[in-house]
MITIDREN-681706 format. One record per residue (C-alpha): residue in three letters; x, y, z. Coordinates in steps of 0.2 Angstrom, whole numbers, plus 2048, in hexadecimal, padded with zeros to 3 digits. Layout:
REM residues N
<r><residu>ALA</residu><X>X</X><Y>Y</Y><Z>Z</Z></r>
...
***
This chain:
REM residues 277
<r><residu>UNK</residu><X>85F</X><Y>E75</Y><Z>192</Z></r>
<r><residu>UNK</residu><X>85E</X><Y>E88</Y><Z>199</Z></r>
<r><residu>UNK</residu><X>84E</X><Y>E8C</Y><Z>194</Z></r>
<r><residu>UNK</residu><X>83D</X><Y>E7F</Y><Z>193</Z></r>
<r><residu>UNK</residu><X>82E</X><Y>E81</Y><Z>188</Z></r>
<r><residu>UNK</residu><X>81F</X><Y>E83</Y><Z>18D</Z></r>
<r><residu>UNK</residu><X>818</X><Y>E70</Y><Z>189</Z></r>
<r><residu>UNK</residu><X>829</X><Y>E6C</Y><Z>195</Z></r>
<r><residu>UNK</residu><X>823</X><Y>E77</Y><Z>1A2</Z></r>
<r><residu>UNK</residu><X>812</X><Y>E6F</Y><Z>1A2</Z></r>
<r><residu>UNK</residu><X>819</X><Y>E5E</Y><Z>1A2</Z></r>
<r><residu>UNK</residu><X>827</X><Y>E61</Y><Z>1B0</Z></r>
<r><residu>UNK</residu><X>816</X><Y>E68</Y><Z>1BC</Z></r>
<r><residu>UNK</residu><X>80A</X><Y>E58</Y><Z>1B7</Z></r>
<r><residu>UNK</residu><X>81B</X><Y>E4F</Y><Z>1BC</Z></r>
<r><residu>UNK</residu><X>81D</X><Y>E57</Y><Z>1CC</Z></r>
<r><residu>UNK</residu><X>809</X><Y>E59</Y><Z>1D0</Z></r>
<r><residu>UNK</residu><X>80A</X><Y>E44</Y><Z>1CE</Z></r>
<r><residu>UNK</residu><X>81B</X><Y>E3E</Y><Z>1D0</Z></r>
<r><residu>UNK</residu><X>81A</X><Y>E2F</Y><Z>1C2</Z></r>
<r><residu>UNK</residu><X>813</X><Y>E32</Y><Z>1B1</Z></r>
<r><residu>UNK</residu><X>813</X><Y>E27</Y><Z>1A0</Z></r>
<r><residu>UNK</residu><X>814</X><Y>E2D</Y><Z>191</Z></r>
<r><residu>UNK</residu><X>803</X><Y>E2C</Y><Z>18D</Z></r>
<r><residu>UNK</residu><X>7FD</X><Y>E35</Y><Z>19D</Z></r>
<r><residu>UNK</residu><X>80A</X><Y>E45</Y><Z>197</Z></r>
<r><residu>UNK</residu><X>801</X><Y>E42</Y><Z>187</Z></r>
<r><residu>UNK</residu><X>7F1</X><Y>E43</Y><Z>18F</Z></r>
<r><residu>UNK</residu><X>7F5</X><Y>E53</Y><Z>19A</Z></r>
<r><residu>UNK</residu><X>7FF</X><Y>E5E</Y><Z>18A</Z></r>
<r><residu>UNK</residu><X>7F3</X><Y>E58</Y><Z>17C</Z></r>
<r><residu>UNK</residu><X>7DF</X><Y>E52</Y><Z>180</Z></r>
<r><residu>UNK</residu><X>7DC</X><Y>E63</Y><Z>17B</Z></r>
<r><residu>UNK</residu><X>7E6</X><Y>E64</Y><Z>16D</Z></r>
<r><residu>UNK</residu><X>7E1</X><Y>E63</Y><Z>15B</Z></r>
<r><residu>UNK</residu><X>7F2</X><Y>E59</Y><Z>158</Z></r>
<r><residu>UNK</residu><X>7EF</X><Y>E48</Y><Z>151</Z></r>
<r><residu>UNK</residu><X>7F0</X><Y>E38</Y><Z>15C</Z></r>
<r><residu>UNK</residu><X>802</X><Y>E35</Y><Z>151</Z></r>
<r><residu>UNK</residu><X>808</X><Y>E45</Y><Z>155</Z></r>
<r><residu>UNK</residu><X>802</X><Y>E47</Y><Z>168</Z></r>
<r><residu>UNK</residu><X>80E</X><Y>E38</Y><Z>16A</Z></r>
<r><residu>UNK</residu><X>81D</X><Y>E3D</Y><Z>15F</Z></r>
<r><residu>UNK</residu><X>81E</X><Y>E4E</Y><Z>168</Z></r>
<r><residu>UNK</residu><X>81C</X><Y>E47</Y><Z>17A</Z></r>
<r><residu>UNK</residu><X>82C</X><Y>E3A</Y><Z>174</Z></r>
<r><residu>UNK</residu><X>833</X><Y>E49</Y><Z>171</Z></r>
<r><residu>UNK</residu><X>830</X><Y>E55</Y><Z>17F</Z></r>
<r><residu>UNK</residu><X>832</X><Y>E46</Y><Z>18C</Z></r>
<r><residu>UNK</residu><X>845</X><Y>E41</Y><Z>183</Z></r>
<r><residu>UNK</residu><X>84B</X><Y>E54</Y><Z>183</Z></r>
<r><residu>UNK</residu><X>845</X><Y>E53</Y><Z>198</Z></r>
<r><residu>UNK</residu><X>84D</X><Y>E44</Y><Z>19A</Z></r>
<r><residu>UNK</residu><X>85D</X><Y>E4A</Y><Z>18F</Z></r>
<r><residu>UNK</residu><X>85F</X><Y>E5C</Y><Z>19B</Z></r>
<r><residu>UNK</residu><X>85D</X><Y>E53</Y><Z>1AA</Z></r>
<r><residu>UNK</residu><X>84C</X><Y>E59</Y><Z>1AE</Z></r>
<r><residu>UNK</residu><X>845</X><Y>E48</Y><Z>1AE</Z></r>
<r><residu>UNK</residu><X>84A</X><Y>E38</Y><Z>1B2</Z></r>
<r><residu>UNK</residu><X>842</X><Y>E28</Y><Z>1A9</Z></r>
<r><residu>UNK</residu><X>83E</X><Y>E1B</Y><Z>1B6</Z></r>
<r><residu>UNK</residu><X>83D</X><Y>E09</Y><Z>1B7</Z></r>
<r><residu>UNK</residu><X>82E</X><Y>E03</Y><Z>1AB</Z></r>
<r><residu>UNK</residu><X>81F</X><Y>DFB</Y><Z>1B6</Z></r>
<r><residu>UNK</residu><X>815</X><Y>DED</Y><Z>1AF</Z></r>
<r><residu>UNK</residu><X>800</X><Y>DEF</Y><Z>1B0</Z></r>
<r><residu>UNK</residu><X>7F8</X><Y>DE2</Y><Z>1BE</Z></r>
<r><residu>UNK</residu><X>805</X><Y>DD6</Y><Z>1B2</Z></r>
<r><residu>UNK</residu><X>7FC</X><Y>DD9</Y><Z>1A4</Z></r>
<r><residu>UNK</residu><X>801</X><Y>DE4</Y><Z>194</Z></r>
<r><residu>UNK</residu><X>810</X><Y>DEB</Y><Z>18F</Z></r>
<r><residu>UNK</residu><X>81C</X><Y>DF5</Y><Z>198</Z></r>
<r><residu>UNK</residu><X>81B</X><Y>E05</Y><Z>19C</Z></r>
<r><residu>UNK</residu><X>82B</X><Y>E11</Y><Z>19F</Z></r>
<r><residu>UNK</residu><X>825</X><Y>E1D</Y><Z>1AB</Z></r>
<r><residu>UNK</residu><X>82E</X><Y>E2E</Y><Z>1AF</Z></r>
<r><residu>UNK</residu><X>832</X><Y>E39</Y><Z>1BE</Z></r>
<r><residu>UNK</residu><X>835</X><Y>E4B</Y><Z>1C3</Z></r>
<r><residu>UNK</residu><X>848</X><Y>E4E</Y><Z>1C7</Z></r>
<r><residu>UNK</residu><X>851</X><Y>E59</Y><Z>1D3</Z></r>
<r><residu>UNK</residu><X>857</X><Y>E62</Y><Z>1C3</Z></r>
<r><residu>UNK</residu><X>845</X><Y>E62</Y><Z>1BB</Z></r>
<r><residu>UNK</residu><X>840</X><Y>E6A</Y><Z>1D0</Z></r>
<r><residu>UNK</residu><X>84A</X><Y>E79</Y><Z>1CE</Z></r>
<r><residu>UNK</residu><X>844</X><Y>E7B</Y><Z>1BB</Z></r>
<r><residu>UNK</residu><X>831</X><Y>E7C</Y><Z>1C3</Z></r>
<r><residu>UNK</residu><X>839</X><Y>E88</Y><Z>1D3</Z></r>
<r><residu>UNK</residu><X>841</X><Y>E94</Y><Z>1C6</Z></r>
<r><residu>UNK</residu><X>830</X><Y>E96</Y><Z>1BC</Z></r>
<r><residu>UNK</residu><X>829</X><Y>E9B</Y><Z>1CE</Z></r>
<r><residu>UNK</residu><X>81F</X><Y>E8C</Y><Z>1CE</Z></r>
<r><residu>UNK</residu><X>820</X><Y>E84</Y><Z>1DC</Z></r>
<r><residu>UNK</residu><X>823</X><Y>E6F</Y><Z>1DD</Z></r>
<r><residu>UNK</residu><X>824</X><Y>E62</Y><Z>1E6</Z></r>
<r><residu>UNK</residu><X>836</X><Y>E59</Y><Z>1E8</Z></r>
<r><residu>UNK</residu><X>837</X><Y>E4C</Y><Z>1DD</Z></r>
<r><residu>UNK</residu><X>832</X><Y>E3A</Y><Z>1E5</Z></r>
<r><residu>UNK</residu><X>83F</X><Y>E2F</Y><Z>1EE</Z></r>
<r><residu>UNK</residu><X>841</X><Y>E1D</Y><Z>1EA</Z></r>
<r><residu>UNK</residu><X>831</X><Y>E13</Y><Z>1EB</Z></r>
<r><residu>UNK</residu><X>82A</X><Y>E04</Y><Z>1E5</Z></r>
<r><residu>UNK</residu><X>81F</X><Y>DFE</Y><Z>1D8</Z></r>
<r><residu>UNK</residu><X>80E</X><Y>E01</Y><Z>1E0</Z></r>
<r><residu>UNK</residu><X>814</X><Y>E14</Y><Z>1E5</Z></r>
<r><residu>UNK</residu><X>816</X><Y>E14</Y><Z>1D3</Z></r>
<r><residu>UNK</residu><X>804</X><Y>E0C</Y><Z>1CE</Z></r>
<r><residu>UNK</residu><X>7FD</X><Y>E16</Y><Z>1DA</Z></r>
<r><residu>UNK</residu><X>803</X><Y>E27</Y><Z>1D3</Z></r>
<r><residu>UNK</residu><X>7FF</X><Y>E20</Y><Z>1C2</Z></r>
<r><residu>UNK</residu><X>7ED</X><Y>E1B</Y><Z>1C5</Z></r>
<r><residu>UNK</residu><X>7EB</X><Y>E30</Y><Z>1CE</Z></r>
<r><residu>UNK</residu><X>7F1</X><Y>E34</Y><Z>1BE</Z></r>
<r><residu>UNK</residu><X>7E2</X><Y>E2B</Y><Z>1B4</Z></r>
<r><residu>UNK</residu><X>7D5</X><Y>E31</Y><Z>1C0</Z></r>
<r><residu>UNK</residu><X>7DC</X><Y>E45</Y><Z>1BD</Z></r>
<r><residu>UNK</residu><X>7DC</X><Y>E43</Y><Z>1AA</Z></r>
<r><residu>UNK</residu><X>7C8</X><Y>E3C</Y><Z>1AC</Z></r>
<r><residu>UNK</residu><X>7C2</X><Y>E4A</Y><Z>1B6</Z></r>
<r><residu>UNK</residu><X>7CC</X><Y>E55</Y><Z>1A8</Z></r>
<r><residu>UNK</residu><X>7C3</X><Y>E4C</Y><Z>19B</Z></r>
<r><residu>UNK</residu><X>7B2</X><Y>E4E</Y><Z>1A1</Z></r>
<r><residu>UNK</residu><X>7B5</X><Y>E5F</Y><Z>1A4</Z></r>
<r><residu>UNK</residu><X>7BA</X><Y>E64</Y><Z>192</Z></r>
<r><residu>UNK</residu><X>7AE</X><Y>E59</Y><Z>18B</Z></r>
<r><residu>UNK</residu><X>79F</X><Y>E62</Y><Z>18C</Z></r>
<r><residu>UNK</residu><X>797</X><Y>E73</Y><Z>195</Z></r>
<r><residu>UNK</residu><X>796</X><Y>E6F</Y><Z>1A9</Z></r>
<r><residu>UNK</residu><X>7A1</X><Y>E70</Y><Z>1B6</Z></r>
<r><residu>UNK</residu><X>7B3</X><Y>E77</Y><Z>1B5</Z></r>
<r><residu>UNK</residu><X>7C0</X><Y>E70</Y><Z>1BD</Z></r>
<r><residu>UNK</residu><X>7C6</X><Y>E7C</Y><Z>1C7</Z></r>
<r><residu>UNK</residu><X>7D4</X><Y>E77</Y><Z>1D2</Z></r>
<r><residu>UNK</residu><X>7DE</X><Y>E66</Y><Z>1D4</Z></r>
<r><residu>UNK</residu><X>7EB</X><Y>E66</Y><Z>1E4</Z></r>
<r><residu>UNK</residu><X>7F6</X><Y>E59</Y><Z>1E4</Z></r>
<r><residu>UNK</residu><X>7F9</X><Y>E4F</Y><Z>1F5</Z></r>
<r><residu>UNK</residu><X>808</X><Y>E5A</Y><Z>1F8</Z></r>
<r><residu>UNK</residu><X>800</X><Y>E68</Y><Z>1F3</Z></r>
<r><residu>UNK</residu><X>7F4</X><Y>E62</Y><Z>201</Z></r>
<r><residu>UNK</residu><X>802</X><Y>E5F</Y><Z>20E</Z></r>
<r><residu>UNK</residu><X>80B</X><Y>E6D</Y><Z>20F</Z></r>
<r><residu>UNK</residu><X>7F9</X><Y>E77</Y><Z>20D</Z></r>
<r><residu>UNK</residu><X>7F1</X><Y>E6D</Y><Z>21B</Z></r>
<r><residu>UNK</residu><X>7FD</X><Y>E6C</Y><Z>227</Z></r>
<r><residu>UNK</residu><X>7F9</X><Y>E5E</Y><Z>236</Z></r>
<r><residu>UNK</residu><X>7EB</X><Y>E58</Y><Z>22E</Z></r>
<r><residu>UNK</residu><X>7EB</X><Y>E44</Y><Z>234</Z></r>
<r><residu>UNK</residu><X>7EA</X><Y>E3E</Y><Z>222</Z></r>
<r><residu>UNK</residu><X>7EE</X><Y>E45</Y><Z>210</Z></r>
<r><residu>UNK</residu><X>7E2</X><Y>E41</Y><Z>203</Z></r>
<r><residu>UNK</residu><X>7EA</X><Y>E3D</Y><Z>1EF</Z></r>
<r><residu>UNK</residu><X>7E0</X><Y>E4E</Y><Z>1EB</Z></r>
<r><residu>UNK</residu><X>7D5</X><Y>E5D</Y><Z>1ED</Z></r>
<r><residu>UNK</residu><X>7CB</X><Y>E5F</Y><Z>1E0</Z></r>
<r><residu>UNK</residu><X>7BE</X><Y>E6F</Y><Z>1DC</Z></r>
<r><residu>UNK</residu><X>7B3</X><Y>E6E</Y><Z>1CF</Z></r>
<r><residu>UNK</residu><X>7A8</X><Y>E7E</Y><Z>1C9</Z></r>
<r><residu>UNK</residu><X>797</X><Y>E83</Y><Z>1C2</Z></r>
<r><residu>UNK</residu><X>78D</X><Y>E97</Y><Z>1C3</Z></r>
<r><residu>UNK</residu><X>785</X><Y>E90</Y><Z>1D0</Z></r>
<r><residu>UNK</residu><X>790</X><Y>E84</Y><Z>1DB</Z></r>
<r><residu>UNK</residu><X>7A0</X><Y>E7E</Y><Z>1E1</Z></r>
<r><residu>UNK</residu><X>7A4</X><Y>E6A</Y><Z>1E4</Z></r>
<r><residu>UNK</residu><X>7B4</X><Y>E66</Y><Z>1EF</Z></r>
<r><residu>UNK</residu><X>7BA</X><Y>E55</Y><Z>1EF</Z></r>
<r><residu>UNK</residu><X>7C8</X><Y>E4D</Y><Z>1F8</Z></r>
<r><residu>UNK</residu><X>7D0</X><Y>E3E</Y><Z>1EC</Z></r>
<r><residu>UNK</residu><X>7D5</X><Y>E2D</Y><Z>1F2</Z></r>
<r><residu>UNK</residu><X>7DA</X><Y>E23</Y><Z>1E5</Z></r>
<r><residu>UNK</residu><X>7DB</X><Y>E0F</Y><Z>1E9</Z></r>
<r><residu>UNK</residu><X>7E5</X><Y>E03</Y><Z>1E2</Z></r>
<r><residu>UNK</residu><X>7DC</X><Y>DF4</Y><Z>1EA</Z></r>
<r><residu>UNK</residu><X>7EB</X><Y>DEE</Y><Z>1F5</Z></r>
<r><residu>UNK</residu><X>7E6</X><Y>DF8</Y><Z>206</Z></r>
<r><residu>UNK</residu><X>7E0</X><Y>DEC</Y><Z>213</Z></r>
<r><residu>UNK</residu><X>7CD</X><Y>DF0</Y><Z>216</Z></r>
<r><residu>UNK</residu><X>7D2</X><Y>DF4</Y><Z>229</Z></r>
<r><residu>UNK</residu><X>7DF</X><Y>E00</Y><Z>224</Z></r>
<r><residu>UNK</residu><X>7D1</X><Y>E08</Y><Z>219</Z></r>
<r><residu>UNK</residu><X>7C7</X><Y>E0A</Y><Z>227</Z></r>
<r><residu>UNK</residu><X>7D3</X><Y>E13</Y><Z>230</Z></r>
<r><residu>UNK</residu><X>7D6</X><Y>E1F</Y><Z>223</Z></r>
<r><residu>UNK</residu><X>7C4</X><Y>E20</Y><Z>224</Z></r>
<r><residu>UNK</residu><X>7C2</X><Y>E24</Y><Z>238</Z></r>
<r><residu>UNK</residu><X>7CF</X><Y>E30</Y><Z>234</Z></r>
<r><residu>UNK</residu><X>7C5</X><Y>E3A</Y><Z>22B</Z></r>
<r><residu>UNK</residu><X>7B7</X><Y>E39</Y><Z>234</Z></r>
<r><residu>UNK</residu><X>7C2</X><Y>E40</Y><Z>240</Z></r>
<r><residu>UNK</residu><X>7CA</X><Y>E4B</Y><Z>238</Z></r>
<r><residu>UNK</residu><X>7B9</X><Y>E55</Y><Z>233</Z></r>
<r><residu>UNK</residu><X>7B2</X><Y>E52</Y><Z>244</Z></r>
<r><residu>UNK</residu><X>7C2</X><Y>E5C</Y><Z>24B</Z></r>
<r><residu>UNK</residu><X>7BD</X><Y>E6C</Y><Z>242</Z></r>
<r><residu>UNK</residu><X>7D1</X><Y>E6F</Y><Z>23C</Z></r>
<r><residu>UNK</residu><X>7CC</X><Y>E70</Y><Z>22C</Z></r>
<r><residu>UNK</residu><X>7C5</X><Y>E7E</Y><Z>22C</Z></r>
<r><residu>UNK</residu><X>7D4</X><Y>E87</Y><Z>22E</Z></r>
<r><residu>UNK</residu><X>7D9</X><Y>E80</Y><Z>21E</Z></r>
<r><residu>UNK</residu><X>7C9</X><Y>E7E</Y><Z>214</Z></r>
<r><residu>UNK</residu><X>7B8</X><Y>E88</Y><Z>20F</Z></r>
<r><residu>UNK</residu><X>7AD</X><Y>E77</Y><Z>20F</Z></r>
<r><residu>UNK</residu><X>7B0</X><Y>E65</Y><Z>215</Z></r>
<r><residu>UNK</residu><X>7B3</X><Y>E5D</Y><Z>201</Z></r>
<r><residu>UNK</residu><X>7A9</X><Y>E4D</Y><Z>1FE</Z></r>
<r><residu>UNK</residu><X>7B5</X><Y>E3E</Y><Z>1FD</Z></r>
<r><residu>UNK</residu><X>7B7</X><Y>E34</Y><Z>1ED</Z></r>
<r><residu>UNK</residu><X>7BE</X><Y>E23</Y><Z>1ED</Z></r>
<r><residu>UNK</residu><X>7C4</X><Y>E1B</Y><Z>1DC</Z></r>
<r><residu>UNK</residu><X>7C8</X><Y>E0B</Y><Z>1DC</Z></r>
<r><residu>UNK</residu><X>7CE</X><Y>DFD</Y><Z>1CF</Z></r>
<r><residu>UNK</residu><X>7C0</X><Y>DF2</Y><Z>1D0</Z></r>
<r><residu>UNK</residu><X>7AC</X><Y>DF3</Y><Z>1D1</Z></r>
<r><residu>UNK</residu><X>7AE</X><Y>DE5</Y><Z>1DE</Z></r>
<r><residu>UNK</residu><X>7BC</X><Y>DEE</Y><Z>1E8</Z></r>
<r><residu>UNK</residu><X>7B1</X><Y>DFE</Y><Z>1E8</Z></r>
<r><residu>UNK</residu><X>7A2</X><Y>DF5</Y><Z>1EF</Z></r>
<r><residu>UNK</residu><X>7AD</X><Y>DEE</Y><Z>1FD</Z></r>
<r><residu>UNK</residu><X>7B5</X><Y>DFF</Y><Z>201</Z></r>
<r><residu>UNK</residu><X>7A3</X><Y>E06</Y><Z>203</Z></r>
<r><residu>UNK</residu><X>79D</X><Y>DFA</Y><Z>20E</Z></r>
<r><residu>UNK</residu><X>7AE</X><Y>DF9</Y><Z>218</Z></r>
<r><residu>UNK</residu><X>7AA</X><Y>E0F</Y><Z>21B</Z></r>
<r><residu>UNK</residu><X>799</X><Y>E0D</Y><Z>21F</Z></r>
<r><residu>UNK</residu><X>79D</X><Y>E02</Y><Z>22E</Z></r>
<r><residu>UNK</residu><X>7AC</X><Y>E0E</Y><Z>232</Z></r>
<r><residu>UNK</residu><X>79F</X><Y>E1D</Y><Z>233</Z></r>
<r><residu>UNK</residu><X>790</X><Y>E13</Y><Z>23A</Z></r>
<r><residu>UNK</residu><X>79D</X><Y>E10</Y><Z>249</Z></r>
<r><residu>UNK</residu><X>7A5</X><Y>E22</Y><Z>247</Z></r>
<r><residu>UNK</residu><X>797</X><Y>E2E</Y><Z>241</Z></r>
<r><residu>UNK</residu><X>797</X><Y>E36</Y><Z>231</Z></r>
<r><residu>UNK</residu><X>78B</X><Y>E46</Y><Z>231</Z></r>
<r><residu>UNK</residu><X>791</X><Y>E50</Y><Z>227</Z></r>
<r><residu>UNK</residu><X>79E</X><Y>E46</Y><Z>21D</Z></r>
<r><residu>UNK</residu><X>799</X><Y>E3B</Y><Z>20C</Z></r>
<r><residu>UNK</residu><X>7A5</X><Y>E2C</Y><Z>204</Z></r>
<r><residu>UNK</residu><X>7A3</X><Y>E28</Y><Z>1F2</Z></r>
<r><residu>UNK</residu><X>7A9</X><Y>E1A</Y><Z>1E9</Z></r>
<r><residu>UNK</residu><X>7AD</X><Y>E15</Y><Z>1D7</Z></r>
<r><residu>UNK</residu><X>7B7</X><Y>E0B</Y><Z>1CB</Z></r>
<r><residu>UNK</residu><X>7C4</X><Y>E14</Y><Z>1C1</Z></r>
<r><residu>UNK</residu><X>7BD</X><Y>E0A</Y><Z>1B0</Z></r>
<r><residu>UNK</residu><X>7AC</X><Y>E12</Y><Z>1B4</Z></r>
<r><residu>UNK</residu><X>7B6</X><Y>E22</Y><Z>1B8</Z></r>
<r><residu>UNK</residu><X>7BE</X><Y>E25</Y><Z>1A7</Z></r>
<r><residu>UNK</residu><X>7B0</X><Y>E1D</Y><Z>19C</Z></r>
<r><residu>UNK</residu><X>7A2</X><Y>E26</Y><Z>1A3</Z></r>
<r><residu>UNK</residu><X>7AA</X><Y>E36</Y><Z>1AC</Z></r>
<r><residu>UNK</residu><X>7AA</X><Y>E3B</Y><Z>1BD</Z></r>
<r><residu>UNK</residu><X>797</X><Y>E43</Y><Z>1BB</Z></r>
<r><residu>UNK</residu><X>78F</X><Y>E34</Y><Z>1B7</Z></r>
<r><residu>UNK</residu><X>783</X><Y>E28</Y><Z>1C0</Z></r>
<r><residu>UNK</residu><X>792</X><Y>E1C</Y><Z>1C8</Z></r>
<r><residu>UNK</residu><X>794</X><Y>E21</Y><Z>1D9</Z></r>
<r><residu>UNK</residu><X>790</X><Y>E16</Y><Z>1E7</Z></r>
<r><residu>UNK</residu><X>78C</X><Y>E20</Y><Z>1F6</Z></r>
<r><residu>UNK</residu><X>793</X><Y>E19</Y><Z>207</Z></r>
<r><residu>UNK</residu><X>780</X><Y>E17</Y><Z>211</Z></r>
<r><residu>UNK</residu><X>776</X><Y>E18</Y><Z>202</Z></r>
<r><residu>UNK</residu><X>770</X><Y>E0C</Y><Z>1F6</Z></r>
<r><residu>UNK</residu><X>772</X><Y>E0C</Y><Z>1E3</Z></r>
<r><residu>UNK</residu><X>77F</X><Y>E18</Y><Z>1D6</Z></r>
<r><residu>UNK</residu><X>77C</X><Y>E29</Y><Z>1D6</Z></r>
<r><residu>UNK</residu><X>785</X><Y>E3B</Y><Z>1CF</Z></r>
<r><residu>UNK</residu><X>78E</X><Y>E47</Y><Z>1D5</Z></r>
<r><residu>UNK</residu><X>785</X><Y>E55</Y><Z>1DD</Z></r>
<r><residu>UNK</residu><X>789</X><Y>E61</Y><Z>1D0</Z></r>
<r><residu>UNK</residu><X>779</X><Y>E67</Y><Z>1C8</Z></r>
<r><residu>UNK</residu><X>77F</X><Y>E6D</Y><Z>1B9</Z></r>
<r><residu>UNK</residu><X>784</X><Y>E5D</Y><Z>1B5</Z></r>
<r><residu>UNK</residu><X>77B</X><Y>E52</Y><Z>1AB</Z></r>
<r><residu>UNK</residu><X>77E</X><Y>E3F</Y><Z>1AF</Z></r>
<r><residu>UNK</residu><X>781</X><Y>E32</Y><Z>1A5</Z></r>
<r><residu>UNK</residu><X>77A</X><Y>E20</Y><Z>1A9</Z></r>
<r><residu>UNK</residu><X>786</X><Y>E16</Y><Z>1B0</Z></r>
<r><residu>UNK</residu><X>793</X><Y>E09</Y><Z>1A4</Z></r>
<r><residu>UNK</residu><X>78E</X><Y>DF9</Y><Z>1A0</Z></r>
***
């Protein structure tokens, strides 16, 4: 393949922006705003992702079961080959992943879930625009030094406002003290004033989580961490991916590390929704 279609190019850049895909996530990213049937979406995605595969440009990696539940899933990953398509296109990319085991994989898999739900909300209805999504090394190679690298940047956009938030997406199998580090480091991090150098505004951080239970345990685990650090200045927010994707991201289903109850994000335009049963 010497040349790539554009529905190719878009797929290599969601590959290389998230370094595993399924085929329902390069679904997701070519076609939720397509007027293609639900049939169609998925026969043209078999087909894109078979003629990427076929030139090289993709590679189809091993398939990676759900919490053991459900069918397999075949997942598939930007090659060196599939790099230097992106680098030709003057688009720049991140080399493709090296080896790594199944909960790199889930991880990468579960960001991809959290980026099509804030694309979803923002398409589904007038409000905030999603402005901007850096990847994590989109955010190492622009932060350079920075002590910890978050799983995005995201801006969001109304007339009147601007929302930045940094992204850590949680697959429930961090220890609650190695949460708390990544906490304390960025406390510290936004105590230090280097960021600055790289960003306008400190973002608000987002923590999305598998389960309601594990969201409320990472919220009380950061409010020790900032009663012990200090936090002026900072705010953590917590949520379950399922409340995520059924609800969207400006919905009432944000726990607020230090304060009680569920709230929205602080994006006036928005108009909440109550929060899923």
């Amino acid at each position: 393949m010497t040349q790539v279609t554009s529905r190719e190019l878009e797929t290599l850049l969601q590959l290389a922006c998230f370094h595993y895909l399924t085929a329902a996530q390069v679904e997701g990213f070519l076609f939720d705003d397509s007027a293609l049937q639900s049939a169609s979406r998925a026969r043209v995605t078999r087909r894109i992702l078979a003629g990427l595969v076929s030139a090289g440009h993709v590679q189809a990696a091993r398939r990676v079961f759900d919490q053991g539940a459900g069918p397999a899933r075949r997942v598939y990953v930007l090659t060196a080959s599939g790099e230097a398509v992106l680098r030709r296109s003057g688009r720049r990319a991140g080399p493709p992943p090296a080896r790594r085991g199944s909960l790199f994989v889930e991880h990468a898999l579960m960001t991809a879930e959290v980026a099509l739900a804030f694309r979803r909300a923002a398409r589904a209805k007038p409000g905030p625009e999603l402005r901007s999504w850096a990847s994590d090394w989109d955010l190492a190679a622009a932060i350079p030094g920075s002590p910890l690298v978050p799983d995005a940047h995201v801006v969001f956009a109304t007339e009147r406002m601007t929302l930045d938030l940094f992204l850590e997406v949680d697959r429930g199998s961090e220890r609650p003290a190695a949460f708390a580090r990544k906490i304390r480091a960025y406390l510290e991090w936004h105590w230090s004033g280097t960021w600055r150098d790289h960003l306008t505004v400190w973002p608000l951080v987002l923590v999305i989580t598998p389960t309601a239970l594990r969201a409320v345990s990472l919220r009380r685990t950061t409010e020790t961490a900032v009663a012990g650090f200090g936090g002026e200045g900072t705010e953590f927010r917590f949520a379950p991916l399922e409340h995520l994707q059924d609800a969207g991201p400006f919905a009432t289903i944000w726990q607020v590390a230090g304060r009680p109850g569920v709230e929205p994000l602080p994006v006036s335009d928005a108009a909440p929704d109550d929060v899923p049963a």
